[in-house]
C-alpha positions as CSV (number, residue, x, y, z in Angstrom):
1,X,-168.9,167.9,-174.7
2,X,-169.3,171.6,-174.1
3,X,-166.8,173.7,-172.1
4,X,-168.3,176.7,-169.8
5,X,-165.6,179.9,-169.5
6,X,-162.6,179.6,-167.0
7,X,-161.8,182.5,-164.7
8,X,-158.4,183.0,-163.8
9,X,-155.5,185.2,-162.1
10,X,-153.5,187.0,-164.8
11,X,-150.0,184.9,-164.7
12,X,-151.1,182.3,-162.4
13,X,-151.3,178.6,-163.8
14,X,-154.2,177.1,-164.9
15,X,-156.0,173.3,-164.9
16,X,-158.6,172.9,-167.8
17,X,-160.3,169.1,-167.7
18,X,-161.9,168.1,-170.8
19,X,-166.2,168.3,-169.9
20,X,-166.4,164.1,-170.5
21,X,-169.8,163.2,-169.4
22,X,-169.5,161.2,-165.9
23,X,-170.9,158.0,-167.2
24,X,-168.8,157.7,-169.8
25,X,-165.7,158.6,-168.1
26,X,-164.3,154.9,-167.3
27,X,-164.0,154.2,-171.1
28,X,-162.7,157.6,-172.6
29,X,-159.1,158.9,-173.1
30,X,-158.2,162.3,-173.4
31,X,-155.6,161.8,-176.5
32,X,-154.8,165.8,-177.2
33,X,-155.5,169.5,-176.5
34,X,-155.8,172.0,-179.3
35,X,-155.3,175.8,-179.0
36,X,-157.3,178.3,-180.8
37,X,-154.6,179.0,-183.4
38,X,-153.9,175.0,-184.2
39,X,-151.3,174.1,-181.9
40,X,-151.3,170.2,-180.4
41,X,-151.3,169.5,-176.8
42,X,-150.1,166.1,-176.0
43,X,-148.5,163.8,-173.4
44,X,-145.8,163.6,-175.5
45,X,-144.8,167.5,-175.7
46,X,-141.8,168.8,-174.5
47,X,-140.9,172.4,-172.4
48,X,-142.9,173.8,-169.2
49,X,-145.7,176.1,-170.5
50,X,-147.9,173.1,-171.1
51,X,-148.6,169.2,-169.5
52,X,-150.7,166.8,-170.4
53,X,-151.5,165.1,-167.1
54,X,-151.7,161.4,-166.4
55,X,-155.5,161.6,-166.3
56,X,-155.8,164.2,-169.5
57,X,-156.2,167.4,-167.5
58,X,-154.3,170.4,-169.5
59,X,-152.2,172.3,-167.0
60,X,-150.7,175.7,-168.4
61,X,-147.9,177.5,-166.4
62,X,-149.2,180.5,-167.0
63,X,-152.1,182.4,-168.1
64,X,-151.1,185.2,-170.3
65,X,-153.4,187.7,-172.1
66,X,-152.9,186.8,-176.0
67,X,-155.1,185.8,-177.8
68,X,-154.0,182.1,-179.4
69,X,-153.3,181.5,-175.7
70,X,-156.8,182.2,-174.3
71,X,-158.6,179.5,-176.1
72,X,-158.6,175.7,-176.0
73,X,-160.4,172.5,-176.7
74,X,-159.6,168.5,-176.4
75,X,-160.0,165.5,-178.3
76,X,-161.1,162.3,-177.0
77,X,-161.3,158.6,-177.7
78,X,-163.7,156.1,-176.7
79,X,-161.9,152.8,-175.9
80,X,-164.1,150.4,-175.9
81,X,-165.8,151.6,-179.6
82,X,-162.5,153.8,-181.2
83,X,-165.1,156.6,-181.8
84,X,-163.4,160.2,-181.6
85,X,-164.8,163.2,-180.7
86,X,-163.6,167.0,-180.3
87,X,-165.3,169.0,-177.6
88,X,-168.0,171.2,-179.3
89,X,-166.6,174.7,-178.1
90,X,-163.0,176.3,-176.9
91,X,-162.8,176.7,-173.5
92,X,-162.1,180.4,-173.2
93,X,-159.9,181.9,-170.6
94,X,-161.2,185.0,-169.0
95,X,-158.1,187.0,-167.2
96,X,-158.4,189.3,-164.1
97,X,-155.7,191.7,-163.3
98,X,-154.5,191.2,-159.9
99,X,-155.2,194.4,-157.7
100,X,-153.7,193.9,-154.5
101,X,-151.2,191.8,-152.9
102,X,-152.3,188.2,-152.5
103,X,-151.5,185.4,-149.9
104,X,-151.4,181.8,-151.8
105,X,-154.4,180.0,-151.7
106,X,-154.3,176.2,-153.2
107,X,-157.6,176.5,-155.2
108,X,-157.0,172.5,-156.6
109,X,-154.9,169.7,-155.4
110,X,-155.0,165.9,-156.3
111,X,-156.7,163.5,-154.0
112,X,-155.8,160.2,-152.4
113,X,-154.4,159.3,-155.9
114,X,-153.8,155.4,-156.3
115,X,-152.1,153.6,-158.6
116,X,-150.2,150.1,-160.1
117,X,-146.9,149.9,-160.2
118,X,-145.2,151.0,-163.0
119,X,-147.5,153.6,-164.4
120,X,-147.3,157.8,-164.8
121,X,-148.9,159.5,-162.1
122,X,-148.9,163.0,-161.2
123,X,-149.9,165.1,-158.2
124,X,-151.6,168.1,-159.0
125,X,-151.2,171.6,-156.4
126,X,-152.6,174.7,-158.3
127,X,-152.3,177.8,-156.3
128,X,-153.3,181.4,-157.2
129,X,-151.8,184.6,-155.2
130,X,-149.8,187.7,-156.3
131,X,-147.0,188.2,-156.6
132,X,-147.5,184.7,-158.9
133,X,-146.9,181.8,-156.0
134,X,-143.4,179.8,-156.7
135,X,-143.6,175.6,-155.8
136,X,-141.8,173.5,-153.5
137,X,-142.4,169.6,-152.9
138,X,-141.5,167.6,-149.9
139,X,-142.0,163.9,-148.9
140,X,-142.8,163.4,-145.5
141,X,-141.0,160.8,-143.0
142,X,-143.1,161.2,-139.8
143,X,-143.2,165.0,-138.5
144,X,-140.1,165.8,-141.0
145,X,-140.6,167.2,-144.3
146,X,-137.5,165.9,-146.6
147,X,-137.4,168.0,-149.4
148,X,-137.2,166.2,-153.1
149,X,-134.2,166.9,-155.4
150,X,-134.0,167.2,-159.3
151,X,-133.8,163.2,-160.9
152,X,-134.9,161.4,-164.1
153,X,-137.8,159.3,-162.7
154,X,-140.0,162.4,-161.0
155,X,-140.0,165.9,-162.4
156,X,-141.5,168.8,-161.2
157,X,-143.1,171.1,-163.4
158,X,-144.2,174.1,-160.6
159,X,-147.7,172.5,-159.2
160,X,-147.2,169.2,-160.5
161,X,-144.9,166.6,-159.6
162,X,-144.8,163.7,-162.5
163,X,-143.5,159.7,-161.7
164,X,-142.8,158.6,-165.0
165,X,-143.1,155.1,-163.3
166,X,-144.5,154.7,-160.0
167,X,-143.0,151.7,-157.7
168,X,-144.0,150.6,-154.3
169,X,-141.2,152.9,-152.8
170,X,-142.9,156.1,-153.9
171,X,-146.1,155.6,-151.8
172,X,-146.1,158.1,-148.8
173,X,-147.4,161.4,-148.1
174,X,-145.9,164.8,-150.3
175,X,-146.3,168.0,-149.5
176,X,-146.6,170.7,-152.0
177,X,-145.6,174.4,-150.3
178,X,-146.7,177.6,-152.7
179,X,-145.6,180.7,-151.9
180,X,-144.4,184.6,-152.7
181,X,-143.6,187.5,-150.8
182,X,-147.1,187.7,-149.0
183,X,-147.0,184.7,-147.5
184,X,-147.4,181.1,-148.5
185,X,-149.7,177.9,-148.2
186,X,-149.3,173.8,-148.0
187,X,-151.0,170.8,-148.6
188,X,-150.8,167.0,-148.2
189,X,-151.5,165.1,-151.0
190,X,-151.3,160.9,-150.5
191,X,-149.8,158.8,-153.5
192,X,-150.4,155.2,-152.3
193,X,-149.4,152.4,-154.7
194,X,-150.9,148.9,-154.9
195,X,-149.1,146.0,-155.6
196,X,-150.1,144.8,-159.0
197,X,-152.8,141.8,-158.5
198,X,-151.5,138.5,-160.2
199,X,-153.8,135.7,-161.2
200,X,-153.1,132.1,-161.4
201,X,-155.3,129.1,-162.4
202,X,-154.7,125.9,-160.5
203,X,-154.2,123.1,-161.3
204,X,-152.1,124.8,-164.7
205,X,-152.8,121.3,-166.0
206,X,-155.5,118.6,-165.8
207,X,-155.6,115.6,-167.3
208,X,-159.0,113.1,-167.0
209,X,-160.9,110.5,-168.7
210,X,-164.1,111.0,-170.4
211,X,-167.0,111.2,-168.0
212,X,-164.9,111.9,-165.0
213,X,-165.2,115.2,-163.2
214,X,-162.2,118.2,-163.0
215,X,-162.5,121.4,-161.6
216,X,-160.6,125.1,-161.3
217,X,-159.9,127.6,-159.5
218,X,-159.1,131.4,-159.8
219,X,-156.9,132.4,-157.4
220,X,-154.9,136.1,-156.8
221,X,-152.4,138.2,-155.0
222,X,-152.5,141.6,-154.3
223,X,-156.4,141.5,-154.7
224,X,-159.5,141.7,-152.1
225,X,-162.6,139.5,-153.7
226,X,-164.6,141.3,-151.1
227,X,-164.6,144.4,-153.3
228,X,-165.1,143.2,-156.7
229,X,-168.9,143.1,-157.4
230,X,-170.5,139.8,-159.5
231,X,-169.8,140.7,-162.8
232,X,-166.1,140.5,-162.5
233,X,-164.7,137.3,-162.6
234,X,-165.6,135.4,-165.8
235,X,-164.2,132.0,-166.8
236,X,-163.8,131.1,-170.7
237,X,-162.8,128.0,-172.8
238,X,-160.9,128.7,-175.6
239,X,-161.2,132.3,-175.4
240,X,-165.2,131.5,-175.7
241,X,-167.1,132.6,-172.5
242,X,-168.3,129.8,-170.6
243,X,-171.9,129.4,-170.4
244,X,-173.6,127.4,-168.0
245,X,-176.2,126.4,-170.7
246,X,-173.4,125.4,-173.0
247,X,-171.4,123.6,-170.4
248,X,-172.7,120.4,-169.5
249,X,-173.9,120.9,-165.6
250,X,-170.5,123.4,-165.3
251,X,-170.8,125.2,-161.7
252,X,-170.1,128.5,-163.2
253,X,-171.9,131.3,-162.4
254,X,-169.3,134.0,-160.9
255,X,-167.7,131.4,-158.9
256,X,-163.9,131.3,-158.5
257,X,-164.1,127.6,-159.0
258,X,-165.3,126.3,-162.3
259,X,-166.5,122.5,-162.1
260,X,-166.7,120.0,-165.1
261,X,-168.9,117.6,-163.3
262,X,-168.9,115.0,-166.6
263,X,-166.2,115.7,-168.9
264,X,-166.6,115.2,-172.6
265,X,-164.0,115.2,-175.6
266,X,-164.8,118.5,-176.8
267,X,-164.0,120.5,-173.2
268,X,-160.1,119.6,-174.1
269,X,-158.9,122.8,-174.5
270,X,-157.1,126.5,-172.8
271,X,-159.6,127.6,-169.2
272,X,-159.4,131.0,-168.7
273,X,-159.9,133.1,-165.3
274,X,-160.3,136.8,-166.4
275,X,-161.2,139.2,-163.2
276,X,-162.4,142.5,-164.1
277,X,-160.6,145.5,-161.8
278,X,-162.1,148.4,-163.7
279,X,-163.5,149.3,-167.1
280,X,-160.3,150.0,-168.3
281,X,-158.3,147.0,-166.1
282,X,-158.4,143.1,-166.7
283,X,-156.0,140.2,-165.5
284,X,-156.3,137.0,-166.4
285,X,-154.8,133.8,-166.3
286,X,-154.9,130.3,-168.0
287,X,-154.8,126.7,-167.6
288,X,-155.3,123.4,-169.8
289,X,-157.8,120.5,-169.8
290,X,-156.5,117.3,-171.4
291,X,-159.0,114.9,-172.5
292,X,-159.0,111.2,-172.6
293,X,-155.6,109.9,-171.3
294,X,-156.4,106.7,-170.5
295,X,-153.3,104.4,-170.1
296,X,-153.6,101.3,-172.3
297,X,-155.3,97.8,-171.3
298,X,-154.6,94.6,-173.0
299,X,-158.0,92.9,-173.5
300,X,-156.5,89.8,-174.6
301,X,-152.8,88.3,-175.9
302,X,-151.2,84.9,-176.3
303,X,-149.6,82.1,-174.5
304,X,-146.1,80.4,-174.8
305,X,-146.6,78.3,-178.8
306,X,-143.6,75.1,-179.8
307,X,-143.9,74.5,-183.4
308,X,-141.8,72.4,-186.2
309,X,-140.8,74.0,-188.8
310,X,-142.7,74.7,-191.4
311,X,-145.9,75.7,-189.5
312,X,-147.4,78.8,-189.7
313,X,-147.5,80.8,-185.8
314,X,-149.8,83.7,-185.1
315,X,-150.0,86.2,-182.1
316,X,-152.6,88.4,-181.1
317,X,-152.7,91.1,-179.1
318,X,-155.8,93.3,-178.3
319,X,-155.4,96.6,-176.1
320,X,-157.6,99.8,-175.7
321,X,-156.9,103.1,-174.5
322,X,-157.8,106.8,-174.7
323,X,-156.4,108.1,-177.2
324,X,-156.1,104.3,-178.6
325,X,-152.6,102.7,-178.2
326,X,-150.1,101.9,-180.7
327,X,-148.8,98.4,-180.6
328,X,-145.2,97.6,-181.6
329,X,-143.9,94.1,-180.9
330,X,-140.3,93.2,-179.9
331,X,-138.2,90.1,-180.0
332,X,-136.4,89.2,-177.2
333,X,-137.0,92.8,-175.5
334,X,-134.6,94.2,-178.1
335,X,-135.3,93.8,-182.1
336,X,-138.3,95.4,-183.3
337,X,-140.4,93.4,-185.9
338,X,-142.4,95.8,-188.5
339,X,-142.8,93.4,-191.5
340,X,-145.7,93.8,-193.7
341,X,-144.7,91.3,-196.0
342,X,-142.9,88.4,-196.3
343,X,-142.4,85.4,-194.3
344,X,-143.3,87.5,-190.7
345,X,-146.0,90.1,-191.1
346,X,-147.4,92.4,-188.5
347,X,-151.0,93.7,-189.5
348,X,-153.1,96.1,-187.3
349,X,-156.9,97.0,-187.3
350,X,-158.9,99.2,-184.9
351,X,-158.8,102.8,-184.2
352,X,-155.8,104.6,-185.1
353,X,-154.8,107.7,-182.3
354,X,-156.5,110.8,-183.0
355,X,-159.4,109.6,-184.1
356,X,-161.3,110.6,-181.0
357,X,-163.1,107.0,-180.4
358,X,-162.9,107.2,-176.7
359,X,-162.0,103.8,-175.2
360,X,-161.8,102.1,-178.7
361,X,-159.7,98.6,-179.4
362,X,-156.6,97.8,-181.6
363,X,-155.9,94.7,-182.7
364,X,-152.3,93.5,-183.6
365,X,-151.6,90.1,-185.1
366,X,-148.2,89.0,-185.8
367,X,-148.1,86.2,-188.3
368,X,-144.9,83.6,-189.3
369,X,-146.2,81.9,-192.5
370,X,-143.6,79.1,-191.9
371,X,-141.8,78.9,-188.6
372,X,-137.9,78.6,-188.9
373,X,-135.7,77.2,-185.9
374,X,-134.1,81.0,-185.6
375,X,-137.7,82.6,-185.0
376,X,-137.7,80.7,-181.5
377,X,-137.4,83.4,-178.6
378,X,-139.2,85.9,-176.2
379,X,-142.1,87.7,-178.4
380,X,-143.5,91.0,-176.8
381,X,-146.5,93.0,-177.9
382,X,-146.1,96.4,-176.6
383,X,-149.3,98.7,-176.6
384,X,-148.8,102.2,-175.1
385,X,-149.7,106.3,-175.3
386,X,-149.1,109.4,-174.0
387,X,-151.0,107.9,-170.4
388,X,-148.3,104.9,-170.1
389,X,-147.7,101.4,-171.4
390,X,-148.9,97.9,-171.4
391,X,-147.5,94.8,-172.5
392,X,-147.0,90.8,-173.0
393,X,-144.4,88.3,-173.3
394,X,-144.6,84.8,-174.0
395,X,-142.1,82.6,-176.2
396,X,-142.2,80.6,-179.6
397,X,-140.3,77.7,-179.5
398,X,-139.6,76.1,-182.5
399,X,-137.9,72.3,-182.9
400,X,-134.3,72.3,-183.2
401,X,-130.9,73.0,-182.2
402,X,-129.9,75.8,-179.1
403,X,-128.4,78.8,-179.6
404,X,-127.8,82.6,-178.5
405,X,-128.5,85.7,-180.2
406,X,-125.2,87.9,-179.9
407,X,-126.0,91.1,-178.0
408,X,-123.7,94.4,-178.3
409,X,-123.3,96.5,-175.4
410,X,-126.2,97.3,-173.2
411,X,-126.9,100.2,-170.4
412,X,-128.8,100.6,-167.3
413,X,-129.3,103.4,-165.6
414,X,-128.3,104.3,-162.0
415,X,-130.8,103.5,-159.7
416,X,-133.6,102.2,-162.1
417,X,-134.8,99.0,-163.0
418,X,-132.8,96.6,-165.9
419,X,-134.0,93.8,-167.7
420,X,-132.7,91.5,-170.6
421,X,-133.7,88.5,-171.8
422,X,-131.1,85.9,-172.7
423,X,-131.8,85.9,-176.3
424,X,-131.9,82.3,-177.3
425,X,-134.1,79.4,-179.5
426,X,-134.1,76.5,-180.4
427,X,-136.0,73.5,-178.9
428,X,-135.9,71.4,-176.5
429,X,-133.7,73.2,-174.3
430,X,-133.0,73.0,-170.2
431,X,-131.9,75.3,-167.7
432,X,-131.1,78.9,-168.7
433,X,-129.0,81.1,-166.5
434,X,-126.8,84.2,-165.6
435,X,-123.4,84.8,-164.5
436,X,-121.3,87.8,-163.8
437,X,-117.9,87.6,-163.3
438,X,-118.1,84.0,-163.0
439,X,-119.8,83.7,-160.5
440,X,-124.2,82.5,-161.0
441,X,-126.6,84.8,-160.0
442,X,-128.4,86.0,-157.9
443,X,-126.2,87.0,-155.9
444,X,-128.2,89.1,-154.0
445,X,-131.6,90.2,-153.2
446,X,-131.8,92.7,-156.0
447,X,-130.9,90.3,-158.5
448,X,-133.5,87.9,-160.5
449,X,-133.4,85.5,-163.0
450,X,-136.8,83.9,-164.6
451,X,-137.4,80.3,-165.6
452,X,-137.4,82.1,-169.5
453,X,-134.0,83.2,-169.1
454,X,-134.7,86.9,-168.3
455,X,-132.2,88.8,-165.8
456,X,-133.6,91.6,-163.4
457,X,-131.5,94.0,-161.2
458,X,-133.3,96.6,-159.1
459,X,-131.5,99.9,-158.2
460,X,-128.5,99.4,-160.5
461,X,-125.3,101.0,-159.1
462,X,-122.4,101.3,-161.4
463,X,-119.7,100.0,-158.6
464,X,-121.8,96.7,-158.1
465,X,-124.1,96.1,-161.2
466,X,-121.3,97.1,-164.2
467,X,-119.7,94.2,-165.7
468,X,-119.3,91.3,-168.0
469,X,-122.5,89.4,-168.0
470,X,-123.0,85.5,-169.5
471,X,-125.8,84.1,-170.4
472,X,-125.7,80.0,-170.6
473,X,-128.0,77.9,-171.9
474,X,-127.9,73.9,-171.4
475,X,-129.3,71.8,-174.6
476,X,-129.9,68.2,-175.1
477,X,-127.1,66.0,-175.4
478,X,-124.9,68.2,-173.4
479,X,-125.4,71.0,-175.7
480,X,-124.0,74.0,-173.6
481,X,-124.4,77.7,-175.3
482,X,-123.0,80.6,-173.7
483,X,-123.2,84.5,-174.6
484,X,-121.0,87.3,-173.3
485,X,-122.4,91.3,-172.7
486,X,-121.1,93.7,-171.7
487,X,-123.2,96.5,-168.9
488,X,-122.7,99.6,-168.4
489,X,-124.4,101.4,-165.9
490,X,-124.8,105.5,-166.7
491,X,-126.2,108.2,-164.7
492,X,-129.0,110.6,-165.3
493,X,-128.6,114.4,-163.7
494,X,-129.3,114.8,-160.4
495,X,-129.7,118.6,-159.1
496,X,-128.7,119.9,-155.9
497,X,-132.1,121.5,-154.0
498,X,-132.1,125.3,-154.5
499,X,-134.7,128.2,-153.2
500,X,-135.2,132.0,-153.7
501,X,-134.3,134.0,-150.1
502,X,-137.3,134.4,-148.0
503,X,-139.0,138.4,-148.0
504,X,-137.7,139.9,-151.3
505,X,-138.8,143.1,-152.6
506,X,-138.9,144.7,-155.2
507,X,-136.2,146.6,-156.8
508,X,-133.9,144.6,-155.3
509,X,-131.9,141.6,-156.8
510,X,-132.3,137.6,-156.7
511,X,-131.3,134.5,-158.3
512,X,-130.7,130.8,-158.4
513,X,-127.9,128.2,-159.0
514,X,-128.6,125.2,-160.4
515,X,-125.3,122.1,-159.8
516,X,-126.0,119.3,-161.4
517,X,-123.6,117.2,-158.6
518,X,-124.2,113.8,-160.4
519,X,-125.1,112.4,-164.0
520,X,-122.7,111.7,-167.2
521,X,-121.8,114.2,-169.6
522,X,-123.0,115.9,-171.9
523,X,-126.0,117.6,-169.6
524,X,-128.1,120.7,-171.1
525,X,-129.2,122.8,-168.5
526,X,-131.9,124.8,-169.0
527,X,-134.4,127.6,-167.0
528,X,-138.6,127.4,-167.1
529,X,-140.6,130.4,-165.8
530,X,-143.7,128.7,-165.1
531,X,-143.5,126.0,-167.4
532,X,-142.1,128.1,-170.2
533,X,-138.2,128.0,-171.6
534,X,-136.7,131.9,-170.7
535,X,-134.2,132.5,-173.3
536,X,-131.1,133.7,-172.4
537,X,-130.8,137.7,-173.7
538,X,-134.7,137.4,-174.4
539,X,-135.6,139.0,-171.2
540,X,-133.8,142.1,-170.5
541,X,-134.1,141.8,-166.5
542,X,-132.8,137.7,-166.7
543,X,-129.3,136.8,-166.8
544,X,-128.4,133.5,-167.4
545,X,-124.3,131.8,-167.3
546,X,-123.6,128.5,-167.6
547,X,-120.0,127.0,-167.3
548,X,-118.4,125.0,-170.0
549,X,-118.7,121.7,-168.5
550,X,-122.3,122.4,-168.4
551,X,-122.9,121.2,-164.6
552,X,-123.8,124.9,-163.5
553,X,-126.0,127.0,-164.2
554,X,-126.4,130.7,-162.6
555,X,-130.1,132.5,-162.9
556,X,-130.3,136.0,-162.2
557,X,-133.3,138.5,-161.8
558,X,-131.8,142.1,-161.9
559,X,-134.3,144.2,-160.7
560,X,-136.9,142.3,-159.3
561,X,-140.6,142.8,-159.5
562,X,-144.3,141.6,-158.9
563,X,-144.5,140.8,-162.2
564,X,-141.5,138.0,-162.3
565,X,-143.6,136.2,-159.8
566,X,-143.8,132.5,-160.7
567,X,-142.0,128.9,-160.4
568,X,-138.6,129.2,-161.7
569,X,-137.2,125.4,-162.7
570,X,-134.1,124.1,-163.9
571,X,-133.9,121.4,-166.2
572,X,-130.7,118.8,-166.5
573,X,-130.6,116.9,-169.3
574,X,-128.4,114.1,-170.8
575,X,-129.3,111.3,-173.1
576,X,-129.9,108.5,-170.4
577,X,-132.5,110.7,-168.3
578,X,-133.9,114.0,-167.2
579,X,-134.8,116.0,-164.0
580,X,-136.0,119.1,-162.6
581,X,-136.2,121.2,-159.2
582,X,-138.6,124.3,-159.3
583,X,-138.1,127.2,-156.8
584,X,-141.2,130.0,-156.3
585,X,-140.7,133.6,-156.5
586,X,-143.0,135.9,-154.3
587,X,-141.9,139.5,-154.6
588,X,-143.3,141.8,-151.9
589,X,-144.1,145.7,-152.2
590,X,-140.4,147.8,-151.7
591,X,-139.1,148.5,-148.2
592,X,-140.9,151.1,-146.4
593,X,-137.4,153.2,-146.1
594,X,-137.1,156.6,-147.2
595,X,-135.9,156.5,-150.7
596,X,-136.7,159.6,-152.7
597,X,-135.7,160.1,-156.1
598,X,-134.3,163.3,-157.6
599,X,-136.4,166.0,-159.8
């Protein structure tokens, strides 16, 4: 990098920009300036004589006729390597005196400059004349000129005008005005701001069996896809670019869509969408393949057994599933039996979860080495994963005399299914059935009761379902049993539809109530920015109250902008159940009002 001497107007300012070669000038900063005698030049130096500009050009107030202040040189930074280099020679200021009186003439301005929101920009005018020219800046609003006043946000230091952060709002057309006692001269200069492009990856979550096919897709606001060349969008799994030699079959290419056409264990992972806007300028976004979800299937199980005691009883239940199923078994859809030893063991082969055996079998055998009259009742074998559950009942009825488990208090909740199984043995026995408030169901259509004793209401609802329940079961010889419990019906949240206002913009305020206007206490609200918890007083521009009784919860965005965009959801939780209602945010580009800040 070699500078070539700078001619200038004794007093007028000057613009130095540092010789980077123009192939290279995508991926190097300009991180300083250095004068002759030592002194740093940087973006961070305070007073007027000297400005580092946005893009690394050095403007100097004024060019005076000493000699530490006639020479200077910059140091730059290649981004994509680190390297550092220093320009190979001092640029060297050589001063002419002014002779005559001299009309302004703007010898450099900025042009269409264009930027993302929330980044320094400056506006470059440079004007030479004598006497030395004096700077005013204006904004215009149609054929008027407004002028701009003195603020924290936009300074003005003589031919440049600095936003510390640009917003949507600032876009327009400024004029800069230089003049003296001669005369004066003006230009436009057009600062136009583009909303920042946001990225998304749908579906953010896929889940699918081995074999089967998934597929997705890049999509954006804010950006045109017509002016991104072919090299731009790349797709990667697990920060690992995906190849299309590497991916079994996967449509790749520079496609917005990425297609899995035959899934296997090992694409489980994080798909990234990254969308190159410039050397220096990526967004990306990310979503997640699950792999091998397969609900469970019982293969085989067991039929209703009567025994005498004594006898030894086995069960059997096979199931398989991806990732492979757990079994538990249950007595009497209540008592969980997990005996390894003893007189009733439960012993379990096959593959255990995790092991990555797509589709692969468990088998779970429960075995009574000697029945007793008190191991007669409903026996379930329960096989189930993260994709659902499967199971199987069937009884063990063992010789001897009736009776009835005692149950405590059970609970349904609202508008859900409830079963229970009248928990009784003993052998031979007749009828088995249910009565609430002494009176034998069903009462009506939403009430069932099985030949094996088992009771189920559809849509529970507390003012109807809730009561004493009894459970009877007839013997021989007029044996009659009976067995009181008590339900109670509770209630899960239930939140009251919500939305954001329709045409936001940015800078303004939003936010969302969540009312939780059914459920029983205690409920935990909580807010999800897509997906995600947002911690209240982790995010400086999110507020979040809730009241005491926890049944409201207030979300609000204090300054809004693109970059909040997203599903906002509220969560209600108690310990009976759980829901959710999600609300998106689309913040548009400010109001095209006139709205100048000071300098």
């Amino acid at each position: 990098m070699r500078f070539s001497d700078k001619h200038v107007v004794a007093g007028n300012p000057v613009l130095l920009q540092c010789p980077i070669p123009s192939h290279l000038g995508d991926h190097v900063l300009v991180t300083s300036w250095q004068r002759v005698d030592g002194y740093v030049i940087t973006r961070n130096t305070h007073g007027d004589d000297y400005m580092v500009t946005a893009d690394g050009q050095l403007y100097i107030r004024e060019a005076r006729d000493a000699e530490e202040l006639l020479r200077y040189r910059c140091h730059t930074e290649n981004t994509l390597t680190r390297r550092k280099k220093t320009s190979s020679n001092f640029v060297r200021l050589l001063l002419r005196d002014p002779v005559t009186m001299q009309t302004p003439s703007i010898v450099y301005r900025s042009n269409r400059v264009q930027s993302d929101p929330g980044q320094p920009v400056d506006l470059l005018c440079v004007a030479e004349g004598f006497p030395v020219p004096g700077y005013s800046w204006y904004k215009r609003d149609g054929q008027r000129m407004l002028p701009l006043e003195p603020g924290m946000d936009v300074r003005q230091v003589a031919g440049v005008l600095h936003f510390r952060e640009v917003e949507a709002g600032d876009a327009g057309t400024y004029v800069c005005l230089a003049s003296n006692s001669v005369g004066e001269a003006q230009v436009d200069l057009e600062l136009v701001v583009t909303p920042k492009p946001w990225v998304t990856v749908t579906p953010a979550h896929v889940r699918a069996e081995v074999g089967h096919a998934a597929a997705f897709r890049c999509n954006a606001s804010g950006l045109d896809w017509g002016v991104l060349d072919e090299t731009s969008l790349e797709w990667r799994h697990n920060g690992r670019r995906v190849m299309p030699s590497t991916q079994q079959g996967a449509g790749m290419g520079r496609s917005r869509v990425l297609h899995l056409p035959s899934i296997r264990r090992q694409d489980q992972g994080m798909y990234q969408c990254f969308v190159r806007l410039s050397p220096k300028r990526t967004v990306q976004a990310a979503a997640e393949l699950i792999v091998g979800d397969q609900a469970p299937k019982l293969k085989s199980a067991f039929e209703d057994t009567t025994v005498r005691p004594g006898k030894p009883v086995s069960l059997r239940c096979v199931a398989s599933g991806d990732p492979p199923p757990r079994i538990t078994w249950l007595l009497d859809g209540v008592w969980p039996i997990d005996s390894r030893h003893g007189r009733v063991r439960v012993r379990t082969t096959g593959a255990e979860a995790g092991s990555g055996l797509s589709g692969a079998e468990v088998s779970s055998t429960l075995s009574i080495s000697s029945a007793e009259v008190q191991d007669g009742g409903s026996y379930s074998c329960e096989a189930s994963n993260y994709a659902g559950v499967a199971s199987h009942s069937a009884r063990i009825n063992v010789y001897g005399s009736i009776y009835v488990r005692p149950l405590g208090n059970l609970s349904a909740l609202a508008a859900a299914t409830f079963s229970v199984q009248c928990p009784f043995g003993g052998y031979p026995f007749g009828h088995v059935y249910w009565e609430k408030d002494g009176r034998r169901l069903p009462l009506n259509q939403r009430q069932t009761v099985f030949p094996n004793g088992t009771l189920q209401i559809q849509g529970t609802d507390r003012e109807h379902d809730q009561g004493q329940y009894t459970c009877t079961v007839h013997g021989p010889d007029s044996q009659i049993i009976h067995r009181t419990i008590s339900l109670h019906v509770r209630s899960g949240p239930q939140i009251t539809p919500f939305t954001f206002q329709a045409n936001l913009h940015e800078g303004v305020r939003a936010g969302l109530t969540c009312l939780v206007h059914a459920g029983d206490p205690p409920i935990r609200l909580e807010w999800l920015r897509d997906g995600k918890p947002l911690v209240p007083g982790a995010h400086p521009d999110v507020s979040i109250m809730t009241d005491e009784g926890g049944f409201v919860s207030t979300l609000t965005l204090k300054r809004l902008s693109s970059r909040q965009n997203g599903n906002y959801t509220c969560r209600a939780t108690n310990q009976y159940a759980s829901a959710e209602h999600s609300a998106e945010l689309l913040v548009k580009g400010k109001y095209a009002v006139p709205s100048y800040k000071r300098i």
